[in-house]
N, C-alpha and C positions, 0 to 999 in steps of 0.2 A: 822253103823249097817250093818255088811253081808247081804247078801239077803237072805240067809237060817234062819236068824234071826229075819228077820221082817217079818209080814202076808203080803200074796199076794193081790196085786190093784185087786177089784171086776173086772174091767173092765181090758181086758187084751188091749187095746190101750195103759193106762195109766200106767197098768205096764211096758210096754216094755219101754214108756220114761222113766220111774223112773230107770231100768234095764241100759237104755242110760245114764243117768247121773250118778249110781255110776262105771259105765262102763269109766267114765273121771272123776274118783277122788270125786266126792262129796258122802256125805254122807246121810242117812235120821236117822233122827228123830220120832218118832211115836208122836204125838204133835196135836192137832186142831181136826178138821174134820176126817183127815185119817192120814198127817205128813207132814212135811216140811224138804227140800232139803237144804243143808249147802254147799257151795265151801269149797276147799281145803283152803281157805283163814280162817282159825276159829277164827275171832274175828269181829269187828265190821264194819270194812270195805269191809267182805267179803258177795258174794250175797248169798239170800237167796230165795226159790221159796217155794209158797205153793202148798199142792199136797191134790185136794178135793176127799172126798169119792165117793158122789156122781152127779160130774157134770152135768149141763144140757145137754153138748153137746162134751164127752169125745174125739172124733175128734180130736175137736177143743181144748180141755184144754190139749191134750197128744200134740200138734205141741205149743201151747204157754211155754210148760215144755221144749223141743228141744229149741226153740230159746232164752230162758231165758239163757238156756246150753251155747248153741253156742255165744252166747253177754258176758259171763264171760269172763273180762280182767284179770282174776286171771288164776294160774295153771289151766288146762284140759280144758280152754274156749279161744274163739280168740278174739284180742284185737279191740275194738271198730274202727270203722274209724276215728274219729274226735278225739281218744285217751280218751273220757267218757265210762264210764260203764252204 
């Protein structure tokens, strides 16, 4: 889903991650609470991250969205050290 496609994260912390990841290929979903983030990997090996409406602590849940990113050993993310995802 484009960004012009999907409604904008209430919290603008949480959209800029969400902006950061389809920014490196993943996708969203409108799905749950607000939507969940798909890797370029699309099937069942690939990660997945949820993205809450309304977090307690949007901070904190917009830096857990980036490093979820950044831990993809699939396209647009870097590969684990020990080679696990």
């Amino acid at each position: 889903m484009a960004p012009a496609d999907r409604p904008r994260h209430p919290d603008k912390e949480v959209e800029a991650a969400v902006r950061y990841a389809e920014a490196r290929g993943w996708s969203v979903r409108m799905q749950g609470h607000w939507g969940r983030l798909y890797c370029a990997q699309a099937d069942r090996e690939g990660c997945q991250v949820g993205v809450w409406g309304t977090p307690r602590n949007a901070g904190v849940h917009a830096r857990q969205i980036r490093r979820a990113i950044d831990r993809c050993p699939h396209a647009g993310g870097q590969e684990a050290p020990d080679g696990d995802a």
